[in-house]
PDB file of N, CA, C, O and CB in Angstrom:
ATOM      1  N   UNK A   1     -10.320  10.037  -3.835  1.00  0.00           N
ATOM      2  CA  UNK A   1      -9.030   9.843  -4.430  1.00  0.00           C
ATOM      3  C   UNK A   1      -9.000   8.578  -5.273  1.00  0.00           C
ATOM      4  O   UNK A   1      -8.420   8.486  -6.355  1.00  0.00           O
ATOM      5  CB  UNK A   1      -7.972   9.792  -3.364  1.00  0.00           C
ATOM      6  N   UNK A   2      -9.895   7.315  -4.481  1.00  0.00           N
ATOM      7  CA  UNK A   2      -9.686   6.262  -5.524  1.00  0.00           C
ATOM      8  C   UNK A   2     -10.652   6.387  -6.871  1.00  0.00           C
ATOM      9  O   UNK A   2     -11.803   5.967  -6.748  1.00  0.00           O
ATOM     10  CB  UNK A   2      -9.948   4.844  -4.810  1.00  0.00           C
ATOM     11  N   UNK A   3     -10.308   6.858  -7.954  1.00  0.00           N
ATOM     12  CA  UNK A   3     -11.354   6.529  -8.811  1.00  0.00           C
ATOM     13  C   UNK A   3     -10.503   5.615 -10.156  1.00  0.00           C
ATOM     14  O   UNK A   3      -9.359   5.177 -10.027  1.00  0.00           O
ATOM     15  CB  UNK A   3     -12.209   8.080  -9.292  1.00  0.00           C
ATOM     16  N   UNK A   4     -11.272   5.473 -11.307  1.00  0.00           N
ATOM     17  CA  UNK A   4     -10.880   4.761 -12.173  1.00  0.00           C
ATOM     18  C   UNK A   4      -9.265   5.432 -13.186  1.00  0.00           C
ATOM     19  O   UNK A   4      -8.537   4.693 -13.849  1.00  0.00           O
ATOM     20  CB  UNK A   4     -12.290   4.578 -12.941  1.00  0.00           C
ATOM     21  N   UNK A   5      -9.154   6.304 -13.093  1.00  0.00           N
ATOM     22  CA  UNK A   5      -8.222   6.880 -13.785  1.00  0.00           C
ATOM     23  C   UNK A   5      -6.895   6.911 -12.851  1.00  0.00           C
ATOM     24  O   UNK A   5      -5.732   7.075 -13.219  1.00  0.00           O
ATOM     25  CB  UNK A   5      -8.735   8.232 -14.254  1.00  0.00           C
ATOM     26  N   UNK A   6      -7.450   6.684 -11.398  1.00  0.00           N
ATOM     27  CA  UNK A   6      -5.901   7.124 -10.664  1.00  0.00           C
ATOM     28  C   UNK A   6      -5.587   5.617  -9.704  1.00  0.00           C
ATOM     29  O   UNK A   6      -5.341   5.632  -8.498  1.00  0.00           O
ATOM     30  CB  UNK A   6      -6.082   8.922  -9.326  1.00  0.00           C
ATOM     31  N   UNK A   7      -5.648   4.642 -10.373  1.00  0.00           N
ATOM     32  CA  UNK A   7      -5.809   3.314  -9.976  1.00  0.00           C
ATOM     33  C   UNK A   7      -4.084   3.077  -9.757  1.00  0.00           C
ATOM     34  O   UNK A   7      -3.569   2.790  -8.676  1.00  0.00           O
ATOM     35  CB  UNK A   7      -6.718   2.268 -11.227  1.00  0.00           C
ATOM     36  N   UNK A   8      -3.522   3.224 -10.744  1.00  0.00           N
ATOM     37  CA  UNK A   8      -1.813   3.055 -10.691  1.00  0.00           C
ATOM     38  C   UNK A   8      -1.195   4.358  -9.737  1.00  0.00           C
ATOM     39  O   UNK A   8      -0.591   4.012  -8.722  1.00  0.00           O
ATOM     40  CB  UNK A   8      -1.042   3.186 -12.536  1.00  0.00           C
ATOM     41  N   UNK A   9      -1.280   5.386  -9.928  1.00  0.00           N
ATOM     42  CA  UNK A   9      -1.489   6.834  -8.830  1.00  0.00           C
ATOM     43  C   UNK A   9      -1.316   6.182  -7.631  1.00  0.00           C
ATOM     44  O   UNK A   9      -0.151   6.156  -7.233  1.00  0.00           O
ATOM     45  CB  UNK A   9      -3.130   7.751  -8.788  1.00  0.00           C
ATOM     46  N   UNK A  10      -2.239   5.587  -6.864  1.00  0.00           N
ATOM     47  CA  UNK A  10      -2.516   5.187  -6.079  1.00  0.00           C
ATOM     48  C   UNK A  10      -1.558   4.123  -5.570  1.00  0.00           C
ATOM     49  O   UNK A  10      -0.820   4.276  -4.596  1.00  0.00           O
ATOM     50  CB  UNK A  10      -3.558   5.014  -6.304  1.00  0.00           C
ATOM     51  N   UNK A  11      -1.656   2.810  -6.470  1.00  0.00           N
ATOM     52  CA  UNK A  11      -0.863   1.804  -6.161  1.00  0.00           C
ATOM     53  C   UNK A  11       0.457   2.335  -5.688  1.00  0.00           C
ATOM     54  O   UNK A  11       0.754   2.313  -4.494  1.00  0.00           O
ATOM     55  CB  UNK A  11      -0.752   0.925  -7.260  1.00  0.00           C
ATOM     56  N   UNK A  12       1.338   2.865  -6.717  1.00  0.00           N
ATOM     57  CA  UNK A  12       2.564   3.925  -7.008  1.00  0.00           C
ATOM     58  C   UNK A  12       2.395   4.571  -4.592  1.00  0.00           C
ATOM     59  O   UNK A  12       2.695   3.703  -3.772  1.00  0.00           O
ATOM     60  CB  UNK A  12       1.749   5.876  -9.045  1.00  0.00           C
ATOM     61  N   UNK A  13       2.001   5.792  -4.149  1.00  0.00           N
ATOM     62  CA  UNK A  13       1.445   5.904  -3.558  1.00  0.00           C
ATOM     63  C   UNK A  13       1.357   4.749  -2.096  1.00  0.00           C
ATOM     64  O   UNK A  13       2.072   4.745  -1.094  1.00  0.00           O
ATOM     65  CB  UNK A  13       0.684   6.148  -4.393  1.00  0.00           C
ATOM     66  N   UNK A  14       0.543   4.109  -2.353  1.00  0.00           N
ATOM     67  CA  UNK A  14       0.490   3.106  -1.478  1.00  0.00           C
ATOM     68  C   UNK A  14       1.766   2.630  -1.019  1.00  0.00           C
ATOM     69  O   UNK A  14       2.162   2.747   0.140  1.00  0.00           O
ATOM     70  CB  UNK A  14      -0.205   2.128  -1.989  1.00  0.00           C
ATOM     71  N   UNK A  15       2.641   1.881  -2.321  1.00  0.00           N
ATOM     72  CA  UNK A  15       4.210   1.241  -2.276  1.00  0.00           C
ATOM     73  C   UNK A  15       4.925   2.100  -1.279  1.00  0.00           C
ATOM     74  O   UNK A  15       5.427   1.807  -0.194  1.00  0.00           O
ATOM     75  CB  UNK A  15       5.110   1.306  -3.842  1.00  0.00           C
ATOM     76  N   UNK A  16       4.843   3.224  -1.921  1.00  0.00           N
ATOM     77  CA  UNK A  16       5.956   4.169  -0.946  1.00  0.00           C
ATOM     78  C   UNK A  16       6.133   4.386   0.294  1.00  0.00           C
ATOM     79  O   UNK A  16       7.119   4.360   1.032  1.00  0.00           O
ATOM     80  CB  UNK A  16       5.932   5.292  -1.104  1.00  0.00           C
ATOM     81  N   UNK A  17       4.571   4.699   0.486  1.00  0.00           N
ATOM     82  CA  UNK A  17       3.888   4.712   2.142  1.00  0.00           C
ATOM     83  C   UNK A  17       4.405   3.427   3.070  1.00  0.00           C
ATOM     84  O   UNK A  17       5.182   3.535   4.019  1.00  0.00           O
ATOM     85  CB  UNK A  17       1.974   4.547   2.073  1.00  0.00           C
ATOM     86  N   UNK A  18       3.750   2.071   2.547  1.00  0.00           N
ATOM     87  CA  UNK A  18       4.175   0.956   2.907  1.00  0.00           C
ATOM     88  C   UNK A  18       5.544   0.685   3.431  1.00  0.00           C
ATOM     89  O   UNK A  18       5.924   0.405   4.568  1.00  0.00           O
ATOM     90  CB  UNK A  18       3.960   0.312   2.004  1.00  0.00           C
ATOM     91  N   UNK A  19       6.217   0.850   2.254  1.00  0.00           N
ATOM     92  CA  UNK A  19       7.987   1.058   2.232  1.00  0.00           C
ATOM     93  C   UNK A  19       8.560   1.627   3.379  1.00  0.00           C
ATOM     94  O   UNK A  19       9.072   0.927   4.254  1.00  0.00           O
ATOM     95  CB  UNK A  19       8.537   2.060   1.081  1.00  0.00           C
ATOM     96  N   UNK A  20       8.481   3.427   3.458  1.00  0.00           N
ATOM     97  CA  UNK A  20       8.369   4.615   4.357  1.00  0.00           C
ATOM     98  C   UNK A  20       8.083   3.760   5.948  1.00  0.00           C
ATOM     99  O   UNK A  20       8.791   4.057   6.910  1.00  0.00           O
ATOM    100  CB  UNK A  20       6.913   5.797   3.753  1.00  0.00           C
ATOM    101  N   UNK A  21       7.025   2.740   6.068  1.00  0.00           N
ATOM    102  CA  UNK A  21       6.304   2.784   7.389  1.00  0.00           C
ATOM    103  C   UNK A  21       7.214   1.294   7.797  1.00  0.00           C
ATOM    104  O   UNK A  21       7.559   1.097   8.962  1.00  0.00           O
ATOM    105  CB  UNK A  21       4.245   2.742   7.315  1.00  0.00           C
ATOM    106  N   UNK A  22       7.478   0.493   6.896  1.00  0.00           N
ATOM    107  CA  UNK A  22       7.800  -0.950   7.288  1.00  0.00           C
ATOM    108  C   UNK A  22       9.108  -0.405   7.685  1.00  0.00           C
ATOM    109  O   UNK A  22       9.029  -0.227   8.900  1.00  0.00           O
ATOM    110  CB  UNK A  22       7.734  -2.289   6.095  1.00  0.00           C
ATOM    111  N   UNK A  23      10.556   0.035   7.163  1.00  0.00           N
ATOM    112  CA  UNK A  23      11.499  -0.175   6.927  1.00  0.00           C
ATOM    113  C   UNK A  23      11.930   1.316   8.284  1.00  0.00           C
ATOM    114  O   UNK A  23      13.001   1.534   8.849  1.00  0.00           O
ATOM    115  CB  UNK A  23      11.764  -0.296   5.187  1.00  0.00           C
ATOM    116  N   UNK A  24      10.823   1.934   8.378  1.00  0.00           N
ATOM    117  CA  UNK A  24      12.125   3.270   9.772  1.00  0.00           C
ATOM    118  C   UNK A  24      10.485   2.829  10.903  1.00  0.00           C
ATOM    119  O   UNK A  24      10.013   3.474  11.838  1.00  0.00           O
ATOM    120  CB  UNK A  24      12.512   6.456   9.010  1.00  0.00           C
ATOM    121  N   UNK A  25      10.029   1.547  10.304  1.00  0.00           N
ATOM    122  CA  UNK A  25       9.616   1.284  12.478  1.00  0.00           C
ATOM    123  C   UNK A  25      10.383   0.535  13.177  1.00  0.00           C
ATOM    124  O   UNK A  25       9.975   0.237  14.299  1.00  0.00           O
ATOM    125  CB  UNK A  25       8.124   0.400  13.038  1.00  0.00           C
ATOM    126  N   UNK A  26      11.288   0.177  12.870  1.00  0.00           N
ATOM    127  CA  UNK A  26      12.313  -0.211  13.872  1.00  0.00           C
ATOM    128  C   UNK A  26      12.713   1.150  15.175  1.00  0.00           C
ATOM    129  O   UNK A  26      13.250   1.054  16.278  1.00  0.00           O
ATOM    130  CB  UNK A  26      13.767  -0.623  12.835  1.00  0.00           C
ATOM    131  N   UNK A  27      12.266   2.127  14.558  1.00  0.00           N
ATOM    132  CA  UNK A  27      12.750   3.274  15.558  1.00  0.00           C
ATOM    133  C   UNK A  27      11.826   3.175  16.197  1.00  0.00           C
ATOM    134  O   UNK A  27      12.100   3.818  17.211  1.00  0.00           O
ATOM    135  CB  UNK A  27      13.040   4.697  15.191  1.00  0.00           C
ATOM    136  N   UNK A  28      10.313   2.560  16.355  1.00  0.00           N
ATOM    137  CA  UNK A  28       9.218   2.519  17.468  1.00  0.00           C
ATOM    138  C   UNK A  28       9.377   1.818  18.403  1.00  0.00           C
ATOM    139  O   UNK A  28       9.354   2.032  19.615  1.00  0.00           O
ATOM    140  CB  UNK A  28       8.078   2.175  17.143  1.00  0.00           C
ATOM    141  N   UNK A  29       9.667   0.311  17.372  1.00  0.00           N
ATOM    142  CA  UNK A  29       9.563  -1.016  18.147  1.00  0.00           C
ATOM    143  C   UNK A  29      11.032  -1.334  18.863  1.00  0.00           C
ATOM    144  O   UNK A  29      12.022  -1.245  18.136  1.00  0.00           O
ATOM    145  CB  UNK A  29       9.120  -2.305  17.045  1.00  0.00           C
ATOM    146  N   UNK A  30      11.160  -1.593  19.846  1.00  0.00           N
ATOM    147  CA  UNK A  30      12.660  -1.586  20.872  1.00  0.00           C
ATOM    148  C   UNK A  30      12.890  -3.312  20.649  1.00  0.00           C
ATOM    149  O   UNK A  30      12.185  -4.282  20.923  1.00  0.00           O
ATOM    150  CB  UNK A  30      12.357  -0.982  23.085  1.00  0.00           C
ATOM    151  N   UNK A  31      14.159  -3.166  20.050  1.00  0.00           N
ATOM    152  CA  UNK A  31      15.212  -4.419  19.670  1.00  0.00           C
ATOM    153  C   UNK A  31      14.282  -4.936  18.328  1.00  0.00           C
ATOM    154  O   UNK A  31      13.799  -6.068  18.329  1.00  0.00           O
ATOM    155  CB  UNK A  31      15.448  -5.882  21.177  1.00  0.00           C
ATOM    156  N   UNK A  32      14.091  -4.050  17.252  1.00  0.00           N
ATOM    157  CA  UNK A  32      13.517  -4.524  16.218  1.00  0.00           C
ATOM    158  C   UNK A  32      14.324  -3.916  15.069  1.00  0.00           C
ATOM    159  O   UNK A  32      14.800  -2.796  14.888  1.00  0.00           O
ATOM    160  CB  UNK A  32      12.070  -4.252  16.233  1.00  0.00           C
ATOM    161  N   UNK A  33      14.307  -5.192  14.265  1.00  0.00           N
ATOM    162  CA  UNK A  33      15.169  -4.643  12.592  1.00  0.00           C
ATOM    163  C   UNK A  33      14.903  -4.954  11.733  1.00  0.00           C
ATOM    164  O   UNK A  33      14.680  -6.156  11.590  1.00  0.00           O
ATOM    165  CB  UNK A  33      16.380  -4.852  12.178  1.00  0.00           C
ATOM    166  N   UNK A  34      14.794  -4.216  10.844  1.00  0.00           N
ATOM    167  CA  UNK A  34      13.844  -4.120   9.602  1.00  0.00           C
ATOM    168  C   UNK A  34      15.434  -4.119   8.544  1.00  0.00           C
ATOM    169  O   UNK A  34      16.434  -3.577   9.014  1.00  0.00           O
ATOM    170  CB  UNK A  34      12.504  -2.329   9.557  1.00  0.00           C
ATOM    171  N   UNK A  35      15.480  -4.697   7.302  1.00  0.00           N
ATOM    172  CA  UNK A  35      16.605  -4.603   6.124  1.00  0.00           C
ATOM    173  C   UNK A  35      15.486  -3.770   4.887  1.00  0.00           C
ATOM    174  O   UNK A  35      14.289  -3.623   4.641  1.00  0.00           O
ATOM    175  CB  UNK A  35      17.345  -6.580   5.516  1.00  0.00           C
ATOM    176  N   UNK A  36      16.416  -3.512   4.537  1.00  0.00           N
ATOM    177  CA  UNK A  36      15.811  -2.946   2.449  1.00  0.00           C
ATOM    178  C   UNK A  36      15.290  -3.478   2.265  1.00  0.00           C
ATOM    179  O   UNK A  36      14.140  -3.051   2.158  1.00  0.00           O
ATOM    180  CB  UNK A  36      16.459  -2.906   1.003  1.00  0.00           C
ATOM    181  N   UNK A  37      15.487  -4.810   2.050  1.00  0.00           N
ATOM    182  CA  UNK A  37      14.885  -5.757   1.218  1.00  0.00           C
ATOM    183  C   UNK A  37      13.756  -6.320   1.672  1.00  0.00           C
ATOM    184  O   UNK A  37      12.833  -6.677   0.941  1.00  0.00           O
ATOM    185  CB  UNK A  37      15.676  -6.698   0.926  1.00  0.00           C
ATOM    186  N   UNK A  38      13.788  -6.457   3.315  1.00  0.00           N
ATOM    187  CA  UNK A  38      12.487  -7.413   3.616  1.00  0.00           C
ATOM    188  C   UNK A  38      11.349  -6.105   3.589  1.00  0.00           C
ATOM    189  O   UNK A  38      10.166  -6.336   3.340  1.00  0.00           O
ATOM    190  CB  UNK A  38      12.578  -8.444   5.426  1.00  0.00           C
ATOM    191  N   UNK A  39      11.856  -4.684   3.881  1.00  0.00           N
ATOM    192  CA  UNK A  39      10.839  -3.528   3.736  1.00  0.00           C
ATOM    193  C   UNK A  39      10.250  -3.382   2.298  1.00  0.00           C
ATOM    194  O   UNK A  39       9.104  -2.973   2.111  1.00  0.00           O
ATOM    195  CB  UNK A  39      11.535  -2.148   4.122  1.00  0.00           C
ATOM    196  N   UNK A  40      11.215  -3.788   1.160  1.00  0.00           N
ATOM    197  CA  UNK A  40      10.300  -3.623   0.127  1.00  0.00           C
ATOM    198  C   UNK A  40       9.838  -4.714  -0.299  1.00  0.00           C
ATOM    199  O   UNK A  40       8.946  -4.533  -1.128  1.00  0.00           O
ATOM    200  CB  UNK A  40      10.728  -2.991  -0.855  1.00  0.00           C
ATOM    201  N   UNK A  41      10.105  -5.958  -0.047  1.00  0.00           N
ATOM    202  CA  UNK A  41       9.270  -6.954  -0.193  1.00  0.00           C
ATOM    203  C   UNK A  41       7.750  -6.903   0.397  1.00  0.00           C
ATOM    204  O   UNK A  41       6.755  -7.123  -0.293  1.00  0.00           O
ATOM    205  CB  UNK A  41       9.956  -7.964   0.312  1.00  0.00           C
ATOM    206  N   UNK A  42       7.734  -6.618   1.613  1.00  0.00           N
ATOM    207  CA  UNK A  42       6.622  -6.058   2.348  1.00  0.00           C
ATOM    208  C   UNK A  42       5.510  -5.336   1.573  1.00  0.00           C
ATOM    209  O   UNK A  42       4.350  -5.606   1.262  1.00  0.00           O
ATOM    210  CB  UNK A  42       7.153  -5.153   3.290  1.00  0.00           C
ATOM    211  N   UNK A  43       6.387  -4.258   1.383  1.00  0.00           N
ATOM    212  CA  UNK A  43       5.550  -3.511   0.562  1.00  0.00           C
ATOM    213  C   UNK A  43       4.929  -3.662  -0.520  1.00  0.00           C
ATOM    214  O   UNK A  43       3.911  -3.066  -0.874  1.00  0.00           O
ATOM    215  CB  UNK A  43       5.955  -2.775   0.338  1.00  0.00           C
ATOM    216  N   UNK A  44       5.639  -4.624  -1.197  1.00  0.00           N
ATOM    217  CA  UNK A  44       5.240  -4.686  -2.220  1.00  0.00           C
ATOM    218  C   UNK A  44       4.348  -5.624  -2.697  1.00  0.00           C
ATOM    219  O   UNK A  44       3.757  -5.650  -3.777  1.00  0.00           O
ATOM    220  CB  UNK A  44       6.037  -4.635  -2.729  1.00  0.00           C
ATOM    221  N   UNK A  45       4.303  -6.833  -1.231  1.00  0.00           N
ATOM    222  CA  UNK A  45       3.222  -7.528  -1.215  1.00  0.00           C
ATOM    223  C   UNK A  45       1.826  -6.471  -0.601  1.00  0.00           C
ATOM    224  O   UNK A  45       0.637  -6.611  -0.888  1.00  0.00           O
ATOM    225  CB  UNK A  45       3.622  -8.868  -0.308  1.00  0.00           C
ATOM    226  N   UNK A  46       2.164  -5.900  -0.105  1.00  0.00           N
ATOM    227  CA  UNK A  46       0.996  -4.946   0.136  1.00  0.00           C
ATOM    228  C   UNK A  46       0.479  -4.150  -0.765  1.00  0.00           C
ATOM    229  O   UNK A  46      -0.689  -3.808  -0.580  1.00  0.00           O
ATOM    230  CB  UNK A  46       1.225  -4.148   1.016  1.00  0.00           C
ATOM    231  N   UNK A  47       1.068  -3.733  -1.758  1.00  0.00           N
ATOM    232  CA  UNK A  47       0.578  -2.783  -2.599  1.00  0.00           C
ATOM    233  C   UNK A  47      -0.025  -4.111  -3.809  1.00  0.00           C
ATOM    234  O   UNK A  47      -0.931  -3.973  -4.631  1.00  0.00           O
ATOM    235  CB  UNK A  47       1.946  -1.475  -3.137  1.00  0.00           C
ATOM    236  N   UNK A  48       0.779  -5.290  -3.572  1.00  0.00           N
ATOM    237  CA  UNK A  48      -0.534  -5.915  -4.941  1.00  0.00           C
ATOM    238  C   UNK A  48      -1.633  -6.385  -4.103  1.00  0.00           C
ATOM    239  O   UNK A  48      -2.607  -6.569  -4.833  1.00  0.00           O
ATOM    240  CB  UNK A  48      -0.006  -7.534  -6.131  1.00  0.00           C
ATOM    241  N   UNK A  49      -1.908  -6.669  -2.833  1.00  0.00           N
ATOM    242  CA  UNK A  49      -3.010  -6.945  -2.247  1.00  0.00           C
ATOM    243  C   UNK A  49      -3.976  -6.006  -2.818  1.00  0.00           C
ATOM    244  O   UNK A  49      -5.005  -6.232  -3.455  1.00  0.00           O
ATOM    245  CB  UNK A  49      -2.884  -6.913  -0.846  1.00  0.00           C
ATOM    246  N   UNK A  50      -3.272  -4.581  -2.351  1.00  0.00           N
ATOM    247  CA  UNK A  50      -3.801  -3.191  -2.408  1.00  0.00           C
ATOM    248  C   UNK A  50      -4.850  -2.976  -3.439  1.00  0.00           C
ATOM    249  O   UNK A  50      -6.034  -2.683  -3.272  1.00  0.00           O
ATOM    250  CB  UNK A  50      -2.706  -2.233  -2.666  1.00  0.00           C
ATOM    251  N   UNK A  51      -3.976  -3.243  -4.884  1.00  0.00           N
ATOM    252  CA  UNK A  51      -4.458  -3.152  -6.483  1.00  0.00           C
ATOM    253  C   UNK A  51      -5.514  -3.904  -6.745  1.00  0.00           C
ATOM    254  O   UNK A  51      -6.594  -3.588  -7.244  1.00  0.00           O
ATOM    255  CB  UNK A  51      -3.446  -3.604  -7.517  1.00  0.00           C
ATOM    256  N   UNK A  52      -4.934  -5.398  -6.194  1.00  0.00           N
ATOM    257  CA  UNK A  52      -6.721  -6.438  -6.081  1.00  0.00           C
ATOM    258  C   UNK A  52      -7.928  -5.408  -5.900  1.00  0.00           C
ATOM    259  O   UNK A  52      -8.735  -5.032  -6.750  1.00  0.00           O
ATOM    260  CB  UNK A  52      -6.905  -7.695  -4.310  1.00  0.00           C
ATOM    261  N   UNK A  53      -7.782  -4.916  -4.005  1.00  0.00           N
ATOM    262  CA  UNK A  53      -8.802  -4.121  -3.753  1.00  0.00           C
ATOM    263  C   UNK A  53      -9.424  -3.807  -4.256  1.00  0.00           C
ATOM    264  O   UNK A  53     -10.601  -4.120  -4.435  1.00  0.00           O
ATOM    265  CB  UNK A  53      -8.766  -3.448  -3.439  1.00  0.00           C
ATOM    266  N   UNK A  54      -8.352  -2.560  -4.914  1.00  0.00           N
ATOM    267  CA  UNK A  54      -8.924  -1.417  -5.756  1.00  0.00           C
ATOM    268  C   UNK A  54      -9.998  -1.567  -6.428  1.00  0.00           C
ATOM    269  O   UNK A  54     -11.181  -1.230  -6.381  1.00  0.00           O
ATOM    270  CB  UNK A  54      -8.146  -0.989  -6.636  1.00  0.00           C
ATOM    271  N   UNK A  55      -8.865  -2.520  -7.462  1.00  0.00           N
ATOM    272  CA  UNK A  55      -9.641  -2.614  -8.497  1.00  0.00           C
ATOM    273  C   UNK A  55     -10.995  -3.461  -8.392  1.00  0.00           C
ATOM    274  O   UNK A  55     -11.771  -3.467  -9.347  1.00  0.00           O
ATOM    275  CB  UNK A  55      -8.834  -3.073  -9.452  1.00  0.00           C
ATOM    276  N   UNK A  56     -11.275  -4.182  -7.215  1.00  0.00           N
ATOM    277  CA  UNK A  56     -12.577  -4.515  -7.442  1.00  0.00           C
ATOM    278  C   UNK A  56     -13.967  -3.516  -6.846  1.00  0.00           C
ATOM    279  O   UNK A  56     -15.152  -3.372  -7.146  1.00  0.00           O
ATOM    280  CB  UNK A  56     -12.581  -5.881  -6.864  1.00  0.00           C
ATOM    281  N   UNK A  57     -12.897  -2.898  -5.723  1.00  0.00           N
ATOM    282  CA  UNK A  57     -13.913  -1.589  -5.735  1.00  0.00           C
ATOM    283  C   UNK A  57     -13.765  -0.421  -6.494  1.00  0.00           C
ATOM    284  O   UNK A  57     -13.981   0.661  -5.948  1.00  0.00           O
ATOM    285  CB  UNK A  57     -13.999  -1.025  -4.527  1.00  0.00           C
ATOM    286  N   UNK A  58     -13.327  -0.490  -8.036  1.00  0.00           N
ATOM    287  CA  UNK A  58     -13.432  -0.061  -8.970  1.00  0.00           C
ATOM    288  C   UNK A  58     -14.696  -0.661  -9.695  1.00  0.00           C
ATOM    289  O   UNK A  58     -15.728   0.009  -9.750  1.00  0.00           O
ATOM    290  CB  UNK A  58     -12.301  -0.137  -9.462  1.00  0.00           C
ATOM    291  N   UNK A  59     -14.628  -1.815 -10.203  1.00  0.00           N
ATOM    292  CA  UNK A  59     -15.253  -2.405 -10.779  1.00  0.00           C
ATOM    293  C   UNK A  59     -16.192  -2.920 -10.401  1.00  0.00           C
ATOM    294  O   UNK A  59     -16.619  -3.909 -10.997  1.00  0.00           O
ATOM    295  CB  UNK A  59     -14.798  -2.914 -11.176  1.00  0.00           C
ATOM    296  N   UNK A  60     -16.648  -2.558  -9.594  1.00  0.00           N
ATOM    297  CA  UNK A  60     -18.126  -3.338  -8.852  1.00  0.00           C
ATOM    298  C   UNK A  60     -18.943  -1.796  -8.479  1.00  0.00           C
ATOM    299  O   UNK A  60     -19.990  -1.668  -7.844  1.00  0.00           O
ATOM    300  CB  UNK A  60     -17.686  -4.583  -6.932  1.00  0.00           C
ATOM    301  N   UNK A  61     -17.895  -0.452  -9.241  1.00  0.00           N
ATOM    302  CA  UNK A  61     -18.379   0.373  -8.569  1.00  0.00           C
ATOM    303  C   UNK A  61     -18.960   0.853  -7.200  1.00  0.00           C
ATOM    304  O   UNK A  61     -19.958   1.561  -7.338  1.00  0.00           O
ATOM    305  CB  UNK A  61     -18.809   0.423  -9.072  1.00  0.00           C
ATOM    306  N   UNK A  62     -18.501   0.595  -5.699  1.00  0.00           N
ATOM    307  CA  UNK A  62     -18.511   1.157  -4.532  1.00  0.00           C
ATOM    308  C   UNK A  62     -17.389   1.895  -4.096  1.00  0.00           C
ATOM    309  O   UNK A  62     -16.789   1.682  -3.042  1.00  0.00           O
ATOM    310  CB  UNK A  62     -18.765   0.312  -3.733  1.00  0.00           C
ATOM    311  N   UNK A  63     -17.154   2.647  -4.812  1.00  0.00           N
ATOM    312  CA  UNK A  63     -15.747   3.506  -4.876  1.00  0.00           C
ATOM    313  C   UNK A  63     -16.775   4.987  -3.563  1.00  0.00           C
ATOM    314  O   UNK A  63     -16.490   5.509  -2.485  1.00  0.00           O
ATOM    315  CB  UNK A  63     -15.105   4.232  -7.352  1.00  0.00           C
ATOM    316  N   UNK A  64     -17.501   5.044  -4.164  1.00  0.00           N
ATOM    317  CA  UNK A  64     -18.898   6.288  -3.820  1.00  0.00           C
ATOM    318  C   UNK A  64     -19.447   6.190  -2.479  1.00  0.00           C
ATOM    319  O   UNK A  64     -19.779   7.067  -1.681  1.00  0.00           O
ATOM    320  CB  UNK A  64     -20.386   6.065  -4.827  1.00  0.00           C
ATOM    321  N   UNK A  65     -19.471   4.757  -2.404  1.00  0.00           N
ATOM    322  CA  UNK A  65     -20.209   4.104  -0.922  1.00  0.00           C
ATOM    323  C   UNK A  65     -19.405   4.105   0.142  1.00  0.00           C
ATOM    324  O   UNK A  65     -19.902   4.037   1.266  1.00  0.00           O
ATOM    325  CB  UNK A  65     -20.657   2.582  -0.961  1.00  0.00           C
ATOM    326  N   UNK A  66     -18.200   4.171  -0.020  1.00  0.00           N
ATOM    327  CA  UNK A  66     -17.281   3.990   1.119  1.00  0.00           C
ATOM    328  C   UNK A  66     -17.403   5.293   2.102  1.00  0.00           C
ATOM    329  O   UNK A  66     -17.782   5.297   3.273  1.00  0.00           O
ATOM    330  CB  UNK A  66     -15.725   3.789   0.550  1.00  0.00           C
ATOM    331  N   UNK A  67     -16.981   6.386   1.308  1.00  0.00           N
ATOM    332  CA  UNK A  67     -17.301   7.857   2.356  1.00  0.00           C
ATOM    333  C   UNK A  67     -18.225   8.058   2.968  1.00  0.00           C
ATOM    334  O   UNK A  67     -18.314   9.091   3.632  1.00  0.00           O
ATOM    335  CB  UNK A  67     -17.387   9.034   1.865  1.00  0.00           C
TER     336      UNK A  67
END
């Protein structure tokens, strides 16, 4: 899935997931609360971590090696 053409795909992807998982686990974790804002902040520090990644296992080419 990660290759060079679907780099933003992905990021895009990632955000949502992130978003989706930070902001409704309050329903796991007992006496825990999550707001909008700190869920997409979250996320959204996660998804540029994410893009770093990527893109260097884009660019160093081990996109192949991982599987």
């Amino acid at each position: 899935m990660l290759r060079k053409g679907a780099l933003w795909i992905n990021n895009v992807i990632d955000l949502v997931a992130a978003f989706i998982f930070v902001y409704f686990s309050h329903y796991v974790f007992h006496r825990a609360t999550t707001t909008f804002f700190g869920a997409l902040l979250t996320a959204i520090l996660l998804a540029v971590t994410e893009y770093m990644q990527h893109l260097y296992l884009i660019c160093t080419n081990q996109v192949g090696r991982l599987g």
